[in-house]
C-alpha positions as CSV (number, residue, x, y, z in Angstrom):
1,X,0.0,0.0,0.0
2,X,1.1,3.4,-0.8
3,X,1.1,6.1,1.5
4,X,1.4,9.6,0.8
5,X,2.1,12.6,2.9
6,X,-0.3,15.2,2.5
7,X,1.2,17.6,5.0
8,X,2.6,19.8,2.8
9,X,0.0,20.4,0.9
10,X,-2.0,21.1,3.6
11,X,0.2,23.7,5.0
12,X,0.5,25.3,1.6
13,X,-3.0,26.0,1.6
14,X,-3.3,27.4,5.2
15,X,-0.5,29.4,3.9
16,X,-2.5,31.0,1.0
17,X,-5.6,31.2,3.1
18,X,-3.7,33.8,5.5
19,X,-2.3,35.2,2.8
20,X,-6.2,35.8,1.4
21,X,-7.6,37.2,4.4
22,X,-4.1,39.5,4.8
23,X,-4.9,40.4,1.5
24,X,-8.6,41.4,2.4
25,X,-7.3,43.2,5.5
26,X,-4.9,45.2,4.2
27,X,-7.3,46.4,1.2
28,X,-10.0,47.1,3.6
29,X,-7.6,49.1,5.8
30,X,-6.8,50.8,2.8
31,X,-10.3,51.2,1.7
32,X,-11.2,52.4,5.1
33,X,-8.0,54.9,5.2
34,X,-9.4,56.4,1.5
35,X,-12.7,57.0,2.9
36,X,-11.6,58.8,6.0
37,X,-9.5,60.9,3.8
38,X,-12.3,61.7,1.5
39,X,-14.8,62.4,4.2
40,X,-12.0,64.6,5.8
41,X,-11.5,66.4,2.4
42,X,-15.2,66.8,1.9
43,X,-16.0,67.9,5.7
44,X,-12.9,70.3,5.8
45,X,-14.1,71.9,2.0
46,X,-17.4,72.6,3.8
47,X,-15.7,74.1,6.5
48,X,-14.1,76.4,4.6
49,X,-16.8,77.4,2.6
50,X,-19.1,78.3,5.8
51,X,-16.4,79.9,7.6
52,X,-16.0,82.3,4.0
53,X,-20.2,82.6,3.8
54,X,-20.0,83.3,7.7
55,X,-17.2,86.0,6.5
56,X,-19.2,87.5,3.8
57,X,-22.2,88.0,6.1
58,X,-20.1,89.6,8.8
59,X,-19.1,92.1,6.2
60,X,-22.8,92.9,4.6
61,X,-24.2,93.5,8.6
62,X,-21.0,95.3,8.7
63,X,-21.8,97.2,6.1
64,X,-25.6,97.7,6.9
65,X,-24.8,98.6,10.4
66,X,-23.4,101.6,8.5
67,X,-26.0,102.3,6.5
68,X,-28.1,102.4,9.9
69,X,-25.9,104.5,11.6
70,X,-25.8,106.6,8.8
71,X,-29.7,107.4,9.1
72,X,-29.9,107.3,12.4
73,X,-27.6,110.3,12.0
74,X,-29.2,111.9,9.5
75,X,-32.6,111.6,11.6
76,X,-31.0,113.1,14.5
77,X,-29.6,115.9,12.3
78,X,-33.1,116.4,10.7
79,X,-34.9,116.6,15.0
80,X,-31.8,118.2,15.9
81,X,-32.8,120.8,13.1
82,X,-36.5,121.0,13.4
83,X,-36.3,121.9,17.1
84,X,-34.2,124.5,16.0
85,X,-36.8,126.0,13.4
86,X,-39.1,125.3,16.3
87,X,-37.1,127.6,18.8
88,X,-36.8,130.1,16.3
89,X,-40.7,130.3,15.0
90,X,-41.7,130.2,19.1
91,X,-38.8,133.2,19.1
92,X,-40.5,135.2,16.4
93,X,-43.7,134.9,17.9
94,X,-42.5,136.3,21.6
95,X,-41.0,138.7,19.5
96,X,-44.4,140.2,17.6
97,X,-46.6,138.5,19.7
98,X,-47.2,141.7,22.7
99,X,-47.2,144.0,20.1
100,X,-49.7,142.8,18.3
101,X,-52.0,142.4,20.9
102,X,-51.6,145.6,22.2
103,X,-52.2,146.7,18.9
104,X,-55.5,144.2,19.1
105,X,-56.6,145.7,22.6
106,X,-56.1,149.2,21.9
107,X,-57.5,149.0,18.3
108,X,-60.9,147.5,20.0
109,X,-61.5,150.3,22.4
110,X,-64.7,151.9,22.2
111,X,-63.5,155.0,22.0
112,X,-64.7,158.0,24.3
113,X,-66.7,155.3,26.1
114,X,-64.2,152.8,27.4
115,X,-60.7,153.3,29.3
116,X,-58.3,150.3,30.3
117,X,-55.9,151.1,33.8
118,X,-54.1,148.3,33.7
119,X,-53.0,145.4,31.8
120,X,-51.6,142.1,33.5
121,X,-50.2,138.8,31.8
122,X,-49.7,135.9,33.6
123,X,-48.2,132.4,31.6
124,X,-50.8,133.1,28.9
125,X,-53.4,134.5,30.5
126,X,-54.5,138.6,30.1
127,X,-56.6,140.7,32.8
128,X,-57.7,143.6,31.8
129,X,-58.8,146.6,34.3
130,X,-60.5,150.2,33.2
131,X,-64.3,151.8,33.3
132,X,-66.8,152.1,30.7
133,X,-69.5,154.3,30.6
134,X,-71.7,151.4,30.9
135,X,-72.6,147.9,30.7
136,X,-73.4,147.5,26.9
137,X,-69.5,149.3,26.3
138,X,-68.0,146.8,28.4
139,X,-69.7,143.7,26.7
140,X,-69.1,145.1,23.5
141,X,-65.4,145.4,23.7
142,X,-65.4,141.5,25.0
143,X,-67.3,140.9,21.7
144,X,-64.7,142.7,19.9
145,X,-61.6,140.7,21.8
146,X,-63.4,137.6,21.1
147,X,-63.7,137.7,17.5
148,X,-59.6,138.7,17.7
149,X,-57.5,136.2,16.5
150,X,-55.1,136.4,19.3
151,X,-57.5,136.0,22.3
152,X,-60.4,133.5,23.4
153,X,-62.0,133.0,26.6
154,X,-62.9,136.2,27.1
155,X,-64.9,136.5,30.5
156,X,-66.3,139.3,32.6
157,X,-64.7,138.9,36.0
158,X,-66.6,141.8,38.0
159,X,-68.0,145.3,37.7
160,X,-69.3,147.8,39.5
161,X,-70.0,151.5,39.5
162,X,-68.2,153.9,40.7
163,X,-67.8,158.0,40.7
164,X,-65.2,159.6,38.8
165,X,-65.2,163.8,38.9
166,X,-68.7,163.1,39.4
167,X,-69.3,161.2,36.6
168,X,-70.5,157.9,37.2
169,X,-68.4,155.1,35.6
170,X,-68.3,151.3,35.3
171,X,-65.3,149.5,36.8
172,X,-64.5,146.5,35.2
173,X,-62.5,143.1,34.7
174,X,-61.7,140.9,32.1
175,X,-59.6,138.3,31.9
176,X,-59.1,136.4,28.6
177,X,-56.3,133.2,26.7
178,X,-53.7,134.3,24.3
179,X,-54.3,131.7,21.5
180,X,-51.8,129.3,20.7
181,X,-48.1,129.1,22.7
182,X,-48.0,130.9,25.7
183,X,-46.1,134.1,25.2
184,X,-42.8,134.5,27.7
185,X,-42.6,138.2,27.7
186,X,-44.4,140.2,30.7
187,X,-46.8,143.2,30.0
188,X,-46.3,145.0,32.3
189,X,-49.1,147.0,34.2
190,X,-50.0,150.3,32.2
191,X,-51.7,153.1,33.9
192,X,-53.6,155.6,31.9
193,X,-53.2,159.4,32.4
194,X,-56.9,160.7,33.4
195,X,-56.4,163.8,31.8
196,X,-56.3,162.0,28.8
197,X,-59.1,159.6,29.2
198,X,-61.3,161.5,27.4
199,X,-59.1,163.6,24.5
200,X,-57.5,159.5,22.8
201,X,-58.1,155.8,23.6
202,X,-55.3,154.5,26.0
């Protein structure tokens, strides 16, 4: 009988099988290796390109914020200016404004028939103190201040009668409302000269 020794054929093929499964190691280490490289490559590409867009957007808010800024300026230039216009319209009203109501008051006087003594301002208020030679001249000049632009309000505060060189007169008050801003400057009080009471209106 023949035998035969199979040994080394067995160990020849344990050796190729390692060999195969080193084989299939190695390229799936190297398969594995590529991918990780790739992934890396990809992730670090992305990266990049959001750290630029994140750039990009930094510089257009950067550059809005100026554009803000800029009209936030401009609208504190434009109140800045207004309030000046403002100051200066509510200046050139103080300025005219007690003229023209003196010019209003004495311009409404009945004349020969009505005499003012006094004339107070307080904030924007007016009281008015003189005689009339009655009742319907006293009501007449508060008609007359009433339909003035520069006054409203106009009220009777008191009268009474009273004897002047024996002539009997009303004494009056009337207070009325300078329309619109309250003017700062004070008229002051004004007493009329009896002599002239009845040659001009006071």
């Amino acid at each position: 009988m023949i035998k035969i020794n199979l040994l080394p054929v067995r160990l020849a093929k344990k050796k190729e099988n390692i060999r195969k499964q080193l084989s299939v190691c190695l390229l799936s280490v190297f398969f594995i290796v590529l991918t990780m490289a790739y992934l890396g490559f990809s992730f670090s590409y992305q990266i990049k390109s959001l750290t630029n867009d994140i750039g990009q957007v930094r510089n257009e808010i950067g550059a809005y914020s100026k554009v803000v800024q800029g009209l936030e300026e401009q609208k504190k230039q434009k109140d800045l200016i207004q309030k000046k216009l403002d100051v200066l319209s509510r200046l050139q009203r103080n300025k005219t404004g007690p003229v023209h109501m003196l010019d209003e008051i004495s311009t409404n006087l009945p004349e020969k028939r009505l005499w003012l003594k006094a004339i107070k301002q307080t904030e924007n208020k007016l009281l008015l103190e003189g005689v009339a030679m009655d009742n319907g001249t006293i009501a007449l000049y508060m008609k007359s201040l009433a339909a003035s632009p520069y006054f409203t309000n106009v009220d009777l505060i008191n009268s009474a009668q009273e004897t002047v060189n024996s002539v009997k007169l009303m004494q009056f008050s009337i207070t009325c409302e300078i329309r619109g801003a309250s003017v700062d400057t004070s008229i002051a009080e004004q007493p009329a000269d009896k002599k002239k009471k009845g040659e001009k209106k006071a």
